[in-house]
Wavefront OBJ file of the C-alpha trace (Angstrom):
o trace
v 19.741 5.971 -22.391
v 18.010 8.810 -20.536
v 18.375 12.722 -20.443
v 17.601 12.997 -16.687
v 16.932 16.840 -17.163
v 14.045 16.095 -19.430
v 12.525 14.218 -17.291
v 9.471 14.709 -15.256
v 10.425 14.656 -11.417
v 9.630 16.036 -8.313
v 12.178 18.115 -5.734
v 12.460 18.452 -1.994
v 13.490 21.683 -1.198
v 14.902 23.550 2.273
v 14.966 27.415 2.320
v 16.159 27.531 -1.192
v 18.157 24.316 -1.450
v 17.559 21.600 -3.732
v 17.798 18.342 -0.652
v 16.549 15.840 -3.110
v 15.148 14.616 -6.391
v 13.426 11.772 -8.158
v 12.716 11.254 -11.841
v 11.142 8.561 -13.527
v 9.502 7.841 -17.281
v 6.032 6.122 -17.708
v 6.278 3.778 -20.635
v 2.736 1.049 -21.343
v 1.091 1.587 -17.909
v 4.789 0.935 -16.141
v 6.987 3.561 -13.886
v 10.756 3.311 -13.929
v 12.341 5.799 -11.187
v 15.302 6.366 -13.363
v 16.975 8.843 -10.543
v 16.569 9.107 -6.979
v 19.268 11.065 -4.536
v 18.634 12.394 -1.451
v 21.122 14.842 -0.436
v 20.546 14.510 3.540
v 20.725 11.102 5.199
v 17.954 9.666 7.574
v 15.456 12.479 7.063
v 13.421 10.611 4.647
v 13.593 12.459 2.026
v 14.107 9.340 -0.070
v 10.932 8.150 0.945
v 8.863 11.321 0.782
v 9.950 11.338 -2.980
v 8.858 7.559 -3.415
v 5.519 8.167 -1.831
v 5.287 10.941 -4.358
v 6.217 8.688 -7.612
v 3.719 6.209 -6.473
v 0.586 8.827 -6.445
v 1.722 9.895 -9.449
v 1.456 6.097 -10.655
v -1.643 6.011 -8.902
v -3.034 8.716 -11.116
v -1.763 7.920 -14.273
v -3.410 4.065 -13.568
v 0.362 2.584 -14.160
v 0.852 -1.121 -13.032
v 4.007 -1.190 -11.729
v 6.660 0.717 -10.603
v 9.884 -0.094 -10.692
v 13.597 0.698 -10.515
v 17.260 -0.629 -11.258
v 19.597 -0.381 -8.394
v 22.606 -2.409 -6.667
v 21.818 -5.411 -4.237
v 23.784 -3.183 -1.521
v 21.046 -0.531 -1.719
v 19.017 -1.687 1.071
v 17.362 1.083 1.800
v 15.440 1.743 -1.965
v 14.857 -2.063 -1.998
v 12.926 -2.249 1.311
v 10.596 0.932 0.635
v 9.768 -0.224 -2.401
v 9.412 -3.846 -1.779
v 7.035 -2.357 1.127
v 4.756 -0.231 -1.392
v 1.766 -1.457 -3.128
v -0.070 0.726 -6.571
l 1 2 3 4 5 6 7 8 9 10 11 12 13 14 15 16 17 18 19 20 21 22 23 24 25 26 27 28 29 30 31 32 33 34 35 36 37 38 39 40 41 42 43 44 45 46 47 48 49 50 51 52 53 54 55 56 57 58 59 60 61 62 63 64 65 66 67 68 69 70 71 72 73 74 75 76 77 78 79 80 81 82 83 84 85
């Protein structure tokens, strides 16, 4: 179980408003993105915040990074099945 608010993240923000969000845990050199929402379709938003979680892997010399997600979710498998560490 996770406690998404304690989590470290990052946000996407326009003007004030909160258009997206990512969290993830680092746990023996592994990343799990434990949330991702993007409240604004086909801006990439999503992938901004992936791109983000991945330098943070980068910098924290993590091995993999992962997530759990439905078969339908095309869209998170393909940019992450597209990104190396």
């Amino acid at each position: 179980m996770h406690f998404i608010d304690k989590l470290p993240g990052f946000v996407v923000y326009s003007d004030s408003n909160i258009i997206g969000l990512i969290t993830y845990i680092i746990q023996n050199k592994k990343m799990e993105i434990v949330s991702l929402d993007s409240f604004i379709e086909n801006r990439g938003i999503g992938s901004q915040l992936i791109n983000k979680v991945i330098g943070k892997a980068r910098m924290e010399k993590c091995k993999q990074v992962w997530l759990i997600t439905t078969n339908d979710n095309t869209r998170a498998i393909s940019i992450l099945s597209k990104k190396r560490i």
